[in-house]
Residue frames as a rotation matrix with the C-alpha (Angstrom) as fourth column:
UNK 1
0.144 -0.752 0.643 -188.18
0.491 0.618 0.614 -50.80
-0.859 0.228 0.458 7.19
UNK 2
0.213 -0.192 0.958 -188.65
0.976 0.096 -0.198 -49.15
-0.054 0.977 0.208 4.23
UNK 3
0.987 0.157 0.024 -187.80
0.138 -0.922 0.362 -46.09
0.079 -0.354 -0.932 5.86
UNK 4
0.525 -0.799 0.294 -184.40
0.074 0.387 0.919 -47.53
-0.848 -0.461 0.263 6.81
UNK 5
0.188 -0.517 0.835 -184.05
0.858 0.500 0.116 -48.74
-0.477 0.695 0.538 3.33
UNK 6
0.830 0.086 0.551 -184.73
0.401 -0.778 -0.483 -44.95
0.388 0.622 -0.680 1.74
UNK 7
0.729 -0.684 0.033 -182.16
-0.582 -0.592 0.558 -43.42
-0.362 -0.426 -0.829 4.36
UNK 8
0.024 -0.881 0.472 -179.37
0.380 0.445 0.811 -46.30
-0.925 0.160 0.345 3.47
UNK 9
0.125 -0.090 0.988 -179.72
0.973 0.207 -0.104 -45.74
-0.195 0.974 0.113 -0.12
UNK 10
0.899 -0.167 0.405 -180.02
-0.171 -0.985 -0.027 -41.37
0.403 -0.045 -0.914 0.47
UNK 11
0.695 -0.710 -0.116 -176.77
-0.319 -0.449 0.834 -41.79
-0.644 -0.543 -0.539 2.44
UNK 12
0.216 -0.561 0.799 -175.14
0.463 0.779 0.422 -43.99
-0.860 0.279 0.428 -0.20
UNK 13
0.100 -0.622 0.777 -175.51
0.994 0.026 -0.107 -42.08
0.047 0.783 0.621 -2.50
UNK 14
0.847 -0.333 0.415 -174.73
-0.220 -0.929 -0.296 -38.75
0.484 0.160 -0.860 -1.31
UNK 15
0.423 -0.906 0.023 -171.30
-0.028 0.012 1.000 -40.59
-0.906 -0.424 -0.020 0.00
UNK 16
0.086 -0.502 0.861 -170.72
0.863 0.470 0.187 -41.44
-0.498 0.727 0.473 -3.52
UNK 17
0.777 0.185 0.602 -170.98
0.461 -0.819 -0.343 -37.80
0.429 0.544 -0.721 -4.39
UNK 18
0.781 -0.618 0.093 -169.04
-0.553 -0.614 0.563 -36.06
-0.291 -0.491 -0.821 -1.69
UNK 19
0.182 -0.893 0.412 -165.98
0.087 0.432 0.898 -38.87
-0.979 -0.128 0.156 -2.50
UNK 20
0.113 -0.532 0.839 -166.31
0.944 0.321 0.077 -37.99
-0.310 0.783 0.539 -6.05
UNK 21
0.949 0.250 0.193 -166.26
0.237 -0.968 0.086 -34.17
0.209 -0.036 -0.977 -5.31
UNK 22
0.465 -0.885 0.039 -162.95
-0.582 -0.272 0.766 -34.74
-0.667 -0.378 -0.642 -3.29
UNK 23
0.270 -0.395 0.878 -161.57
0.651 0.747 0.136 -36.65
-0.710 0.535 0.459 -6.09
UNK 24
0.552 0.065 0.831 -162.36
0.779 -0.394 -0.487 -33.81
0.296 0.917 -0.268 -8.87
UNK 25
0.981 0.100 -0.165 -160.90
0.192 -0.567 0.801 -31.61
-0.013 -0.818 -0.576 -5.99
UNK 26
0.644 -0.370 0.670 -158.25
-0.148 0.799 0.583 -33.32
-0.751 -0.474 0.460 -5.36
UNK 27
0.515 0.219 0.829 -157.45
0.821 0.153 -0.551 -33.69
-0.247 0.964 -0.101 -9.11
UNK 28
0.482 -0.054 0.875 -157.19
0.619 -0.686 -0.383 -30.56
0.620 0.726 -0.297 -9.82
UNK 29
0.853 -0.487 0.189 -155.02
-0.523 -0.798 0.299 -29.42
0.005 -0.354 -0.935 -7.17
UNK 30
0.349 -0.908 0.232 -152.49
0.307 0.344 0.887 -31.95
-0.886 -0.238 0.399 -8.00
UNK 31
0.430 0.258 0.865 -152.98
0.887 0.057 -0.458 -30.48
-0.167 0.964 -0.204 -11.22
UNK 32
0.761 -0.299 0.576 -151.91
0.014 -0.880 -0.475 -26.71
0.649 0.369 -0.665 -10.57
UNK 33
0.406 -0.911 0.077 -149.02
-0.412 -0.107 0.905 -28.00
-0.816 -0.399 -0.419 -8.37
UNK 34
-0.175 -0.810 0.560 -147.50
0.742 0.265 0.616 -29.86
-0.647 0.523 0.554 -10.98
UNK 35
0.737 0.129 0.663 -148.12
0.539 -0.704 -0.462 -27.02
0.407 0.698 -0.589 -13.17
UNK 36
0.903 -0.181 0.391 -146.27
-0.402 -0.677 0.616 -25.04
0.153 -0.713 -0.684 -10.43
UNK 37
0.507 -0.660 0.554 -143.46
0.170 0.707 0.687 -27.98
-0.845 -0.254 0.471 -10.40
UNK 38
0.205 -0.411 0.888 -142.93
0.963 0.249 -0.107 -27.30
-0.177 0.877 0.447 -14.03
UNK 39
0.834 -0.053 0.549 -142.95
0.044 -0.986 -0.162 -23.33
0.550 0.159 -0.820 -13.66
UNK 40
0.912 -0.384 0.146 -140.34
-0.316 -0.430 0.845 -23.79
-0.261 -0.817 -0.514 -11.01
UNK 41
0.072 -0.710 0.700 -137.87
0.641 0.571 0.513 -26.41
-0.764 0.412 0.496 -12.66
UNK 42
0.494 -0.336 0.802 -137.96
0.740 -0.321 -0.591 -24.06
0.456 0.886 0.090 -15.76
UNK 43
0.885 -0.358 0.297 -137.11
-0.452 -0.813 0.367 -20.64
0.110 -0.459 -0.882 -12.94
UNK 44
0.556 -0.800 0.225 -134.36
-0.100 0.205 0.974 -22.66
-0.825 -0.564 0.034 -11.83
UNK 45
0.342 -0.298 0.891 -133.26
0.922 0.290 -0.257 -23.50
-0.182 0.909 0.374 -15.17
UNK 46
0.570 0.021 0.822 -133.44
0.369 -0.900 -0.233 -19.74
0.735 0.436 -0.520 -16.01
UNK 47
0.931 -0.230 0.283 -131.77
-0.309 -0.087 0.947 -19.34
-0.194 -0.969 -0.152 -12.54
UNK 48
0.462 -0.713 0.528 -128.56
0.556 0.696 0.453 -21.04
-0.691 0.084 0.718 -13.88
UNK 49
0.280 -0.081 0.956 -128.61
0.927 -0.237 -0.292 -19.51
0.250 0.968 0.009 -16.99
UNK 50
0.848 0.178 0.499 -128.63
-0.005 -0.939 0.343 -16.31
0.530 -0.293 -0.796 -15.04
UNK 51
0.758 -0.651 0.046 -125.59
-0.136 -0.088 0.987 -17.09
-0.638 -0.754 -0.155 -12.80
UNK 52
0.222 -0.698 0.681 -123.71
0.862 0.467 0.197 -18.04
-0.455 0.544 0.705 -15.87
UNK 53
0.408 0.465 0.786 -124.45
0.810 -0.582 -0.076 -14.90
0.422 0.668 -0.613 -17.18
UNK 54
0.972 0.142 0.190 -123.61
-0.019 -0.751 0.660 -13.14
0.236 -0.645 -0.727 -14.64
UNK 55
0.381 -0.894 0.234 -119.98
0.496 0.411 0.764 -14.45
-0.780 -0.175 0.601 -14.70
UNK 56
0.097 -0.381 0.920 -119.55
0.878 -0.402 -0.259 -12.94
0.468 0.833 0.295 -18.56
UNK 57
-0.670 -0.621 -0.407 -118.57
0.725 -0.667 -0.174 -9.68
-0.163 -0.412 0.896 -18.30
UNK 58
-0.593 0.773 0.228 -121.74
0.205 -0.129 0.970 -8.88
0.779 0.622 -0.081 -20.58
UNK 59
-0.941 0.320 -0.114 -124.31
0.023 -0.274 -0.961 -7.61
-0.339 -0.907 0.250 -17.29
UNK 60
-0.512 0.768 -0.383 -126.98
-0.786 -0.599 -0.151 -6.81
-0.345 0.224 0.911 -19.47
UNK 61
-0.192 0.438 -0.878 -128.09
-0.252 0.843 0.476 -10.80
0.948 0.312 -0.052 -20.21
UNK 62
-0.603 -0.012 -0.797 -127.79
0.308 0.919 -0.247 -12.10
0.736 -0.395 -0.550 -17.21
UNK 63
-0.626 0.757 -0.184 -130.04
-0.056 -0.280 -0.958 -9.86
-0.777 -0.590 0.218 -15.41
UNK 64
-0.235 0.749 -0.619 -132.29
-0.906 0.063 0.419 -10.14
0.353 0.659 0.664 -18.09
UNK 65
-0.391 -0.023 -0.920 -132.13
-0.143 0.989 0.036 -13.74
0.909 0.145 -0.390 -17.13
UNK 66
-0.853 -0.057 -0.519 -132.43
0.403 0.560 -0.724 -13.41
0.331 -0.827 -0.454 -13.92
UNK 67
-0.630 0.776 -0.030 -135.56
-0.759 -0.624 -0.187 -11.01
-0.164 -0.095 0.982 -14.05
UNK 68
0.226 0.960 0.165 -137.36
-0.915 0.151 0.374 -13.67
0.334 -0.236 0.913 -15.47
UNK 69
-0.461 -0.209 -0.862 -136.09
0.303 0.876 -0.375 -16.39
0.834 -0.434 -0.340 -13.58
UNK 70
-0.966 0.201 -0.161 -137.81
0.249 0.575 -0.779 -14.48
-0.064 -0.793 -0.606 -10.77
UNK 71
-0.291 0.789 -0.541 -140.74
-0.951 -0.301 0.073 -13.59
-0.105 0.536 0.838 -12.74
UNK 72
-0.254 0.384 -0.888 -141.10
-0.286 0.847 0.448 -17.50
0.924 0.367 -0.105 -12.85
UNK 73
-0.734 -0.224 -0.642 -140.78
0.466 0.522 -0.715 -18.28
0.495 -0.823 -0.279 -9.38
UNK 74
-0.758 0.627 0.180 -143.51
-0.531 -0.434 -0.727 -15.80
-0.378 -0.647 0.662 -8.57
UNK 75
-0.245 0.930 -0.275 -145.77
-0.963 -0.199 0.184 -17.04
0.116 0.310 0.944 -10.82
UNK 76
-0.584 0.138 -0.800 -144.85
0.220 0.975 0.008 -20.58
0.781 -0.171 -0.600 -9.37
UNK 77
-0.980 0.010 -0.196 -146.06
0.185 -0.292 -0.938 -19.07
-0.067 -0.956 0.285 -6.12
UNK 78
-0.661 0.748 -0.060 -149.00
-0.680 -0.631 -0.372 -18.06
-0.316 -0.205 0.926 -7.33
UNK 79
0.005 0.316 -0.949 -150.17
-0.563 0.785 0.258 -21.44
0.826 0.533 0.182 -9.17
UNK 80
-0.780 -0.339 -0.525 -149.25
0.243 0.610 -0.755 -22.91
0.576 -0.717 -0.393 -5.66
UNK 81
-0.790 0.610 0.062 -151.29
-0.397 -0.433 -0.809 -20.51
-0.466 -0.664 0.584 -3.56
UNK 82
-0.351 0.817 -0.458 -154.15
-0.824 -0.037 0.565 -20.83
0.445 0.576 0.686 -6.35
UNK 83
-0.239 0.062 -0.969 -154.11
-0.274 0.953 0.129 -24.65
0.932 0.296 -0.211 -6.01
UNK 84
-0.894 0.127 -0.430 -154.11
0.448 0.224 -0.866 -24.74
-0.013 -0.966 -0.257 -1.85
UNK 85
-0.676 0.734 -0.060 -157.20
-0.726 -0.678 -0.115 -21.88
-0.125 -0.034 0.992 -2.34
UNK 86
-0.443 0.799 -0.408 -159.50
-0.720 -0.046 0.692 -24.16
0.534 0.600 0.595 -3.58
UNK 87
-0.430 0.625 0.652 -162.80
-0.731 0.182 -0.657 -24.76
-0.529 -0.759 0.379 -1.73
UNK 88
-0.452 0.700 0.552 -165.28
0.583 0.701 -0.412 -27.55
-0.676 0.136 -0.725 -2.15
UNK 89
-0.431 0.754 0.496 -168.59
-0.034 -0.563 0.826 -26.18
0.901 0.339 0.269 -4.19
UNK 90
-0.545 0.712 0.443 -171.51
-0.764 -0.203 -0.613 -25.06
-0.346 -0.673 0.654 -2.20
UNK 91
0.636 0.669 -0.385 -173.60
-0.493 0.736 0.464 -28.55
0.593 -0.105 0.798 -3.77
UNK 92
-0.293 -0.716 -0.634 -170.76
0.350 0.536 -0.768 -30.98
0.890 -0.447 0.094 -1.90
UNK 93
-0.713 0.240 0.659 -172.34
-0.700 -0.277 -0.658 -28.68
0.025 -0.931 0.365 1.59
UNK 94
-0.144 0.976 -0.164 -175.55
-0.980 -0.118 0.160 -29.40
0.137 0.184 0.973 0.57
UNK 95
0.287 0.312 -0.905 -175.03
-0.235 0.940 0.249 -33.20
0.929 0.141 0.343 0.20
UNK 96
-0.744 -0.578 -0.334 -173.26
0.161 0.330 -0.930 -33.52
0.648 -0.746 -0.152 3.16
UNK 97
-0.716 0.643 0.273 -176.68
-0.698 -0.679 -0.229 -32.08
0.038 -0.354 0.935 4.91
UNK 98
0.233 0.450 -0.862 -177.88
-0.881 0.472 0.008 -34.65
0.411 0.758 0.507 3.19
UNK 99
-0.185 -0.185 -0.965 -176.00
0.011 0.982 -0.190 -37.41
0.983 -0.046 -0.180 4.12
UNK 100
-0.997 -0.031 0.072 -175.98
-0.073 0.033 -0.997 -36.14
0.029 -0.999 -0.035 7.98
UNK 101
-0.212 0.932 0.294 -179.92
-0.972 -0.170 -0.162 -35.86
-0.101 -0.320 0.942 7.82
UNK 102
0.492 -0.018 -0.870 -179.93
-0.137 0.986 -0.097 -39.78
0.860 0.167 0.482 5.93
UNK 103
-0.539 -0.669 -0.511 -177.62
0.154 0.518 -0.841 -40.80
0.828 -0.532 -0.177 8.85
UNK 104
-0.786 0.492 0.374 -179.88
-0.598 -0.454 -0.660 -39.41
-0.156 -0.743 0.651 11.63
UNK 105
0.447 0.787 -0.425 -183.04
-0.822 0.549 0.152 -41.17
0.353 0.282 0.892 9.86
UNK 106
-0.099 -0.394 -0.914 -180.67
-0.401 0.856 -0.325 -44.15
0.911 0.334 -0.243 10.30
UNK 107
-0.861 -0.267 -0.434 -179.94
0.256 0.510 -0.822 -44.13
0.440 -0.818 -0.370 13.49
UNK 108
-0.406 0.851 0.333 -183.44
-0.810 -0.166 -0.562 -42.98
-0.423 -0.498 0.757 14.80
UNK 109
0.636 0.631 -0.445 -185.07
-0.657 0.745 0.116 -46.48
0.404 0.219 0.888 12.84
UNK 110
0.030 -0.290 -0.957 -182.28
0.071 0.955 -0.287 -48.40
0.997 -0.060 0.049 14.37
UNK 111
-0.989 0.025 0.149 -182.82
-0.148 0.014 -0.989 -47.38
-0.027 -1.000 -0.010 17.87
UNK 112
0.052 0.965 0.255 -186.64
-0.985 0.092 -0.148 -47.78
-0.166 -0.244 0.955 17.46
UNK 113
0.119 -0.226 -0.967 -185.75
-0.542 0.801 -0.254 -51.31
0.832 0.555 -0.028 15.62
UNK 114
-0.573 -0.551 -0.607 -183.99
0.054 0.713 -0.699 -52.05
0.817 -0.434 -0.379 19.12
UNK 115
-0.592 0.415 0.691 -186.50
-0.795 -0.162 -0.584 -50.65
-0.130 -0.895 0.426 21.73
UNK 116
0.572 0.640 -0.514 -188.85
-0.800 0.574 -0.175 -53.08
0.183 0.511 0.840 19.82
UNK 117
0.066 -0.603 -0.795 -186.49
-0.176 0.777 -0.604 -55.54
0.982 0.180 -0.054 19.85
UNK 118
-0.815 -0.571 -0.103 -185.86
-0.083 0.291 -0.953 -55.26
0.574 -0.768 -0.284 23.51
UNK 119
-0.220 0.915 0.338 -189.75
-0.948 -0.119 -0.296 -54.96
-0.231 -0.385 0.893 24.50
UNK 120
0.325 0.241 -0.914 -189.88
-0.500 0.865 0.050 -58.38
0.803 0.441 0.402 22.59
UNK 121
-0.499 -0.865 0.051 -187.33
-0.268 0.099 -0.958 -59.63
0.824 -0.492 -0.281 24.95
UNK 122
-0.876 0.130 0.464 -188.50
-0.455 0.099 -0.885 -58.70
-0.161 -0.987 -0.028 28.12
UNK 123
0.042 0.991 -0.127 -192.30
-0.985 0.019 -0.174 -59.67
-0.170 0.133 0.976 26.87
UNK 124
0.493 -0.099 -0.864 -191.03
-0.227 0.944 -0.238 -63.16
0.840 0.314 0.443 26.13
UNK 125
-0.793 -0.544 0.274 -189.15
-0.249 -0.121 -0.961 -63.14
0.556 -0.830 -0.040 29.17
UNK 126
-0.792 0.277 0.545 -192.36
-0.598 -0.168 -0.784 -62.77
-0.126 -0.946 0.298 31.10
UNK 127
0.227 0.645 -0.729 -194.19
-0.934 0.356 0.025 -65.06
0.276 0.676 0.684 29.01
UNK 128
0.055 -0.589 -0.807 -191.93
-0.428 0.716 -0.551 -67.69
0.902 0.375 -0.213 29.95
UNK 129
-0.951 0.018 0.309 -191.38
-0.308 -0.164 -0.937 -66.92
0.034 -0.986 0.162 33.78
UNK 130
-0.437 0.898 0.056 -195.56
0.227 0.170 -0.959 -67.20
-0.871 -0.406 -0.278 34.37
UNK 131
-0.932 0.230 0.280 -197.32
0.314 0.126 0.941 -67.63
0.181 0.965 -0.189 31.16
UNK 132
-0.183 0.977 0.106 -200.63
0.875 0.112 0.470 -67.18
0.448 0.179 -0.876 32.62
UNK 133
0.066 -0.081 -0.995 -199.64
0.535 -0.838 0.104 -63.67
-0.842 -0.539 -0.012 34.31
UNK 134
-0.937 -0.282 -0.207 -198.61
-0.047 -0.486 0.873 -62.63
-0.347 0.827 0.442 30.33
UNK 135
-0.655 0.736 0.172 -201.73
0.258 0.005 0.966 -63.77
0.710 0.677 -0.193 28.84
UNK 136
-0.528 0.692 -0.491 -204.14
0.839 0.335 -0.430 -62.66
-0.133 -0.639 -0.758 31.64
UNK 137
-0.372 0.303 -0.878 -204.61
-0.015 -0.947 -0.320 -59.12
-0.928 -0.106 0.357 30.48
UNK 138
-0.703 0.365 -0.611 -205.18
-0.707 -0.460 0.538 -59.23
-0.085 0.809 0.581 27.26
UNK 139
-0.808 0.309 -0.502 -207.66
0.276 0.951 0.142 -61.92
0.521 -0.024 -0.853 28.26
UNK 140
-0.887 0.130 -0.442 -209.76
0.375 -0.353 -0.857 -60.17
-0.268 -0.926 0.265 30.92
UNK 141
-0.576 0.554 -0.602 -211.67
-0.681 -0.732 -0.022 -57.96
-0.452 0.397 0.799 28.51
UNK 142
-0.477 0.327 -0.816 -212.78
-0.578 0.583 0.571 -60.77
0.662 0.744 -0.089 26.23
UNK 143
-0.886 -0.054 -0.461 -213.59
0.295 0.701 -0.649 -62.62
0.358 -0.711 -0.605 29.74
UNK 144
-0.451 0.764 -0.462 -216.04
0.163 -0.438 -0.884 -60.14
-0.878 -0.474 0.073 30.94
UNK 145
-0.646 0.598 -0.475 -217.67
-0.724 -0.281 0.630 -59.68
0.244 0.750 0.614 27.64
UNK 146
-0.705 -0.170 -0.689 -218.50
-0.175 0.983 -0.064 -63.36
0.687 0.075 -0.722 28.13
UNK 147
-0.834 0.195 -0.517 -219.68
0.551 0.333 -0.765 -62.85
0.023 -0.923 -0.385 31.62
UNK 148
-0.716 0.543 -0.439 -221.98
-0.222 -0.774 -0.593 -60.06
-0.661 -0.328 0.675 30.76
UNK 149
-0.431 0.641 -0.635 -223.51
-0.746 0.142 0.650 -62.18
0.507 0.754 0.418 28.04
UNK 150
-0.436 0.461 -0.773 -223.98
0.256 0.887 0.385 -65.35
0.863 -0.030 -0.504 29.59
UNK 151
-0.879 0.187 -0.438 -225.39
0.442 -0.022 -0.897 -63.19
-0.177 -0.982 -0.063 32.62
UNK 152
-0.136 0.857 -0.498 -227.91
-0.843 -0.364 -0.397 -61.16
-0.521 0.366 0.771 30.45
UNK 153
-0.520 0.381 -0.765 -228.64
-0.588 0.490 0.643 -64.25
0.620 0.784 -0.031 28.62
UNK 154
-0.708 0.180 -0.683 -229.43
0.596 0.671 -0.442 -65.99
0.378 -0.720 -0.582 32.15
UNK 155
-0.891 0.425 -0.158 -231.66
-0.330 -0.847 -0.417 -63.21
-0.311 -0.319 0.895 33.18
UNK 156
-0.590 0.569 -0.573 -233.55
-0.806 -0.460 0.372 -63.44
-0.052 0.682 0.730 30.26
């Protein structure tokens, strides 16, 4: 049991790790998309500014504009890509190892728990069916001790 109790408490808390890994995860890639949301809403912005431009007769703003309008839009792209890139850590494996080895402990003490559980069973079963067929073995031995005293005592 107190095996049982060490695995529940090893898996518990390496679930509470891995779920606050994918949180900090998590986190921080909603973090360099909206970064990436706010680089793009300004390109477009600059993207406007650039087509307006481009209407004056003036050429030389509005490609300026529009250079870095797409000089934003890459570097939304790349804040995007950045943000999908990102991997777990290598401790977050490790617990998971963890938590699968704690789960394994688990379920090996609860299948022994039940073979036990079902040996009770059937042992009470036959206990019931012909009580004196259940208790005769472990009776037998203690019987003949008996017999081999009260026969060397009858000797004697």
């Amino acid at each position: 049991m107190e095996r049982l109790m060490r695995s529940l408490r090893v898996f518990w808390r390496s679930e509470r790790i891995i779920a606050e890994q994918q949180v900090r995860l998590g986190t921080q890639r909603v973090q360099f998309n909206m970064l990436a949301a706010f680089v793009a809403v300004f390109g477009l912005f600059m993207l406007s500014i650039a087509a307006f431009f481009a209407l004056v007769p003036y050429w030389g703003q509005s490609l300026a504009a529009l250079g870095v309008a797409l000089g934003d839009f890459v570097l939304a792209a790349g804040l995007m890509a950045y943000g999908g890139a990102l991997k777990p850590s290598a401790e977050l494996e490790m617990v998971k190892e963890v938590r699968s080895m704690a789960m394994k402990d688990i379920e090996e003490e609860v299948a022994l728990a039940e073979e036990e559980l079902i040996s009770l069973k059937d042992d009470l079963h036959k206990f019931i069916r012909n009580p004196v067929d259940a208790l005769l073995p472990g009776l037998i031995g203690p019987l003949l001790g008996a017999l081999t005293r009260g026969f060397g005592s009858a000797k004697k």
